[in-house]
ZAMARGU-4260 file (C-alpha; in steps of 0.2 Angstrom, whole numbers, plus 5000, padded with zeros to 4 digits):
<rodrens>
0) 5292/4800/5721 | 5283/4816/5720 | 5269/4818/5733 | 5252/4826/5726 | 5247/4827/5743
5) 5248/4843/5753 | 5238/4845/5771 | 5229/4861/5773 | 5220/4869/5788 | 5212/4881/5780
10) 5192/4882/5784 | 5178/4878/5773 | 5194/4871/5758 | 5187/4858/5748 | 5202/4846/5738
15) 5195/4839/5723 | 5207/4827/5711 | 5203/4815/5697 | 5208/4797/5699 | 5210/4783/5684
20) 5211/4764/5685 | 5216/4751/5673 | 5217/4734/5674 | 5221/4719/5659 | 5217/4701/5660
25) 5228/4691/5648 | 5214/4678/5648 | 5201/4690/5640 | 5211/4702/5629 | 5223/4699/5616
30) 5224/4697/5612 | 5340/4747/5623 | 5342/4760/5629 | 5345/4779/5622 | 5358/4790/5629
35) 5356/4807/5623 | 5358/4805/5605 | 5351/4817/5595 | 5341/4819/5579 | 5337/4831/5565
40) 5319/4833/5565 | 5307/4838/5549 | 5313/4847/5535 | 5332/4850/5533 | 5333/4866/5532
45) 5346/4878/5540 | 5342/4881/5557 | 5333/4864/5561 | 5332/4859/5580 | 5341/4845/5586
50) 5330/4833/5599 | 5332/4818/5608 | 5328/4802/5599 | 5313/4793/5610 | 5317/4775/5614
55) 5306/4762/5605 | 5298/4746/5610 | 5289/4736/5595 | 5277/4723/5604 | 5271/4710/5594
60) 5268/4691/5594 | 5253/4677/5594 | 5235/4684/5595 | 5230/4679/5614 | 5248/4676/5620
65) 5248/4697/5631 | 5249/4712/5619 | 5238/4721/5627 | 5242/4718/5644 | 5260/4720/5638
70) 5257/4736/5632 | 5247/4741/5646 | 5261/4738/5657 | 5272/4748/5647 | 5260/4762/5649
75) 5258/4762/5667 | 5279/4763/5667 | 5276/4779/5657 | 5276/4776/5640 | 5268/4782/5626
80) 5258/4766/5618 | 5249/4767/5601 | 5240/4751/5599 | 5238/4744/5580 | 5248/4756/5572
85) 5253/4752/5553 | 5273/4747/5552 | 5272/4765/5538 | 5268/4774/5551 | 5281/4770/5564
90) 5297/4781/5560 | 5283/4795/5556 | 5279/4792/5576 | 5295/4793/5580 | 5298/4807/5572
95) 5282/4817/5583 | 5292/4812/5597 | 5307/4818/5592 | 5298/4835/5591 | 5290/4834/5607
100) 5303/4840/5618 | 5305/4829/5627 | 5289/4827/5632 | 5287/4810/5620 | 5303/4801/5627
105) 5300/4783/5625 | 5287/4775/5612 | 5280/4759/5612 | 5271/4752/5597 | 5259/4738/5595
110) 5260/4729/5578 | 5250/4713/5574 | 5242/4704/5561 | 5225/4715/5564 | 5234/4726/5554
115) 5241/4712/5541 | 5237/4723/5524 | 5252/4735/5531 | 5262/4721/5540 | 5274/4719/5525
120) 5280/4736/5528 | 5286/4732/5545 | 5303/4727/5538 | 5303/4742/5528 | 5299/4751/5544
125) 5314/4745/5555 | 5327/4748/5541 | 5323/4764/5540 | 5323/4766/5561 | 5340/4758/5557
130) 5348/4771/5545 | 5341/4786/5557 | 5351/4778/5572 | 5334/4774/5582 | 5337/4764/5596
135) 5322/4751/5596 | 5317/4735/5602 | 5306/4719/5598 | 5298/4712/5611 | 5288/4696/5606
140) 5275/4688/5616 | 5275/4670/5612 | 5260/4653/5617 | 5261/4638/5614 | 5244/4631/5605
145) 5234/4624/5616 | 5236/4640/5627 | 5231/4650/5612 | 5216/4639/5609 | 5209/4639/5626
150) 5208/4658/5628 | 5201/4658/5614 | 5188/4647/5619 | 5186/4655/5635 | 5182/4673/5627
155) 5173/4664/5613 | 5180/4674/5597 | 5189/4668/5582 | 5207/4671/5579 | 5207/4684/5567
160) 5217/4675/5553 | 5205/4657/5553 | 5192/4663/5542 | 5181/4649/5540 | 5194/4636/5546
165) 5198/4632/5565 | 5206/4641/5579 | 5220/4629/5575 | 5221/4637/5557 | 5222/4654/5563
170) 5238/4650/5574 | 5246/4639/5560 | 5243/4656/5549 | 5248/4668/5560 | 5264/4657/5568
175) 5273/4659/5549 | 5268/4675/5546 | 5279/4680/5562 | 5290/4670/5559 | 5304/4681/5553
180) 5299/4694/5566 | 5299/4683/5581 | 5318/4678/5575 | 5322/4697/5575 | 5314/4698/5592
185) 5326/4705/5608 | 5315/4699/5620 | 5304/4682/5618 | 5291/4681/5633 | 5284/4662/5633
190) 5264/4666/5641 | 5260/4649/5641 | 5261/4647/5659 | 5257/4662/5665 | 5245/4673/5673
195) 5240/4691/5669 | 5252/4697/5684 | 5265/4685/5683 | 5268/4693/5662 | 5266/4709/5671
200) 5281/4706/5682 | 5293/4700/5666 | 5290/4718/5659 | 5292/4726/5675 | 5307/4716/5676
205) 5311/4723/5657 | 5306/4741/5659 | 5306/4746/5676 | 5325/4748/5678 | 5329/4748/5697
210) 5315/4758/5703 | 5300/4750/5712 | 5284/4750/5700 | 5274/4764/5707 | 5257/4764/5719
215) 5246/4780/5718 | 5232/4780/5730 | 5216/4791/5730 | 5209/4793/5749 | 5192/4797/5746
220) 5181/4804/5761 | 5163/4800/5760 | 5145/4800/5768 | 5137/4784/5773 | 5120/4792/5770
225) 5124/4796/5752 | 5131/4778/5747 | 5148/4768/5747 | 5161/4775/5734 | 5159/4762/5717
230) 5176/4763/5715 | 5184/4760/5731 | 5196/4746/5734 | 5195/4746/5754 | 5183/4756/5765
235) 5186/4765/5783 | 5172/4769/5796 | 5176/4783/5806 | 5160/4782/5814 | 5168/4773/5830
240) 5173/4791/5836 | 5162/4805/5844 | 5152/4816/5829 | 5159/4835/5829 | 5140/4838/5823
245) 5134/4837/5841 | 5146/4849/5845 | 5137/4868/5842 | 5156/4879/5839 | 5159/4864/5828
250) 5146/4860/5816 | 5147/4874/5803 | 5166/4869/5798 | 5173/4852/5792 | 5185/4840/5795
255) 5199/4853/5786 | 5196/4866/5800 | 5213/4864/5813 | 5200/4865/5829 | 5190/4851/5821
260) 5203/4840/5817 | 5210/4842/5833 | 5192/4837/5841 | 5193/4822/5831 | 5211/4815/5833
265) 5212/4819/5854 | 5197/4805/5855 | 5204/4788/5863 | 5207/4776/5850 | 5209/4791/5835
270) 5229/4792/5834 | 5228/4772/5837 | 5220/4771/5821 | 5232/4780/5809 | 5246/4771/5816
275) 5240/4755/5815 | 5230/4756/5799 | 5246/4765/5791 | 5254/4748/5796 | 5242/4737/5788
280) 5242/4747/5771 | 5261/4746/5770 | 5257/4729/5770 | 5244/4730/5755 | 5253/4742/5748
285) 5267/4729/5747 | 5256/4715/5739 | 5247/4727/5728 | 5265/4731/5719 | 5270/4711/5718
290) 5252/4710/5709 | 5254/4723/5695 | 5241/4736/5705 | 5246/4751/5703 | 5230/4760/5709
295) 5221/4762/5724 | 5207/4769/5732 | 5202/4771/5749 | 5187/4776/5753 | 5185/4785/5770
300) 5168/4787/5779 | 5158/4794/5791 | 5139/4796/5794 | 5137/4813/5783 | 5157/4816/5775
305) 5159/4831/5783 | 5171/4831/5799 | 5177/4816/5805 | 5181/4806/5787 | 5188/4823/5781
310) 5200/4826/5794 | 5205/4807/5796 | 5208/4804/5774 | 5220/4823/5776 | 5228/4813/5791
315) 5231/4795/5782 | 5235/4802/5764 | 5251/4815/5773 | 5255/4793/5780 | 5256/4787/5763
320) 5263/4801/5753 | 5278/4802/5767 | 5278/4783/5766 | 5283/4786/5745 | 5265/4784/5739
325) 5258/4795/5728 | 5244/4800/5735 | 5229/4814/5732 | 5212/4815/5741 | 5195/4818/5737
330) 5182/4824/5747 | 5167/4818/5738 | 5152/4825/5749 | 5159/4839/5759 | 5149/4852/5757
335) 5135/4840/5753 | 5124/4844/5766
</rodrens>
């Protein structure tokens, strides 16, 4: 895994990096593979260039049974998702990959019955990935009724196919119109029994291959005095230890100056600290990837974010990154003062 971390003792540095999270709850949302073959792309005239076919995931099935936490999954791993896209459109997606250069190299494409006035092109659709030699694969996501209708319930929203009927209606609808897709299907995932992460571990199960699903953490150092972090997942207090403030040679630099660092980390209790909480996040760390979290942030603080949370978040994120983490720091009020 590539480490986006990199330690600097340079004075007076400041490290700023963007960090995103994402999160599904398949309560409240509805809602094989390609070695090397090549493709012709647009027009066939002489001199084309011949790329890569991107691999292809159709996911469909029941409105509340996990589209989008399926697909949200599938993105996480990497892939390119378009959500709602009309079954015309498909190969026409396919075919942008195909020109990206690799940059586009697996699709996945939510089809569902929100899009119902183009779902009779679907067929249409696959026979045509079918004559271009596109690898693709259906993954179906499947509930039994009362399932269905109690999410519903929970989120209050009609099924989009009951019009003036009941929920019950909607799913009767819907069930036979998929009906010939979810015979098509590769892969049938049954949601009725499970939670947002368990559905999240069949697809990482699916997609993942062999590799572990990834954990990126953002170590954010911060000063009490200007607020907790909104976004932080667990927070640190490094005021335990002596404040370099008090200390006159020290003040004007921050916790990315060598002599400042050092200050901080030859306090009893300091090296203690990083060993021990570098332990503990191994073990969340752990839990976090059984969960489906893919994201973290620590949030590192110390009376004004300047010395001692600085120098401890370079210390801890060089941990995580050499522990596989992928791992970039923020200093949110260095330089603050």
């Amino acid at each position: 895994m590539s480490e986006h971390h990199k330690p600097t003792g340079e004075r007076d540095q400041q490290a700023q990096e963007t960090h995103k999270k994402t999160g599904e709850d398949l309560t409240q949302q509805d809602a094989s593979q390609n070695d090397g073959a090549q493709v012709s792309t647009g027009s066939d005239t002489a001199g084309a260039t011949e790329a890569a076919i991107p691999e292809l995931v159709i996911i469909s099935g029941m409105s509340g049974a996990g589209r989008s936490t399926a697909a949200k999954c599938l993105e996480d791993l990497g892939w390119f998702v378009v959500d709602n896209l009309p079954p015309a459109l498909i190969p026409t997606m396919v075919e942008l990959g195909a020109r990206s250069q690799g940059n586009v190299a697996r699709i996945a494409v939510v089809v569902d019955v929100r899009g119902r006035r183009f779902f009779d092109n679907l067929r249409e659709s696959l026979s045509d990935l079918d004559t271009r030699g596109v690898t693709r694969r259906i993954v179906f996501l499947e509930s039994s009724d009362d399932a269905l209708v109690r999410r519903f319930e929970s989120v209050r929203r009609p099924h989009p196919l009951q019009g003036d009927g009941r929920i019950v209606d909607g799913i009767a609808a819907e069930r036979e119109l998929l009906r010939e897709l979810r015979g098509d299907a590769d892969l049938v995932i049954d949601t009725s029994s499970l939670n947002v992460h368990e559905l999240r571990a069949k697809m990482d199960a699916q997609f993942a291959g062999e590799e572990e699903p990834e954990l990126r953490a953002t170590v954010m150092s911060f000063g009490f005095k200007y607020g907790l972090p909104v976004d932080a997942d667990l927070v640190v207090d490094m005021r335990f230890l002596p404040n370099p403030h008090w200390v006159p040679e020290l003040r004007p630099y921050t916790g990315l100056n060598e002599e400042v660092s050092a200050y901080v980390f030859n306090q009893p209790g300091a090296k203690e600290f990083i060993d021990r909480y570098s332990e503990l996040l191994q073990l969340v760390a752990a839990g976090y990837r059984r969960e489906g979290k893919r994201y973290v942030t620590i949030a590192v603080g110390c009376t004004g974010g300047k010395h001692r949370s600085v120098a401890t978040s370079e210390k801890l994120a060089a941990r995580l990154a050499s522990q596989g983490v992928e791992t970039v720091v923020v200093h949110r009020d260095m330089g603050r003062e």
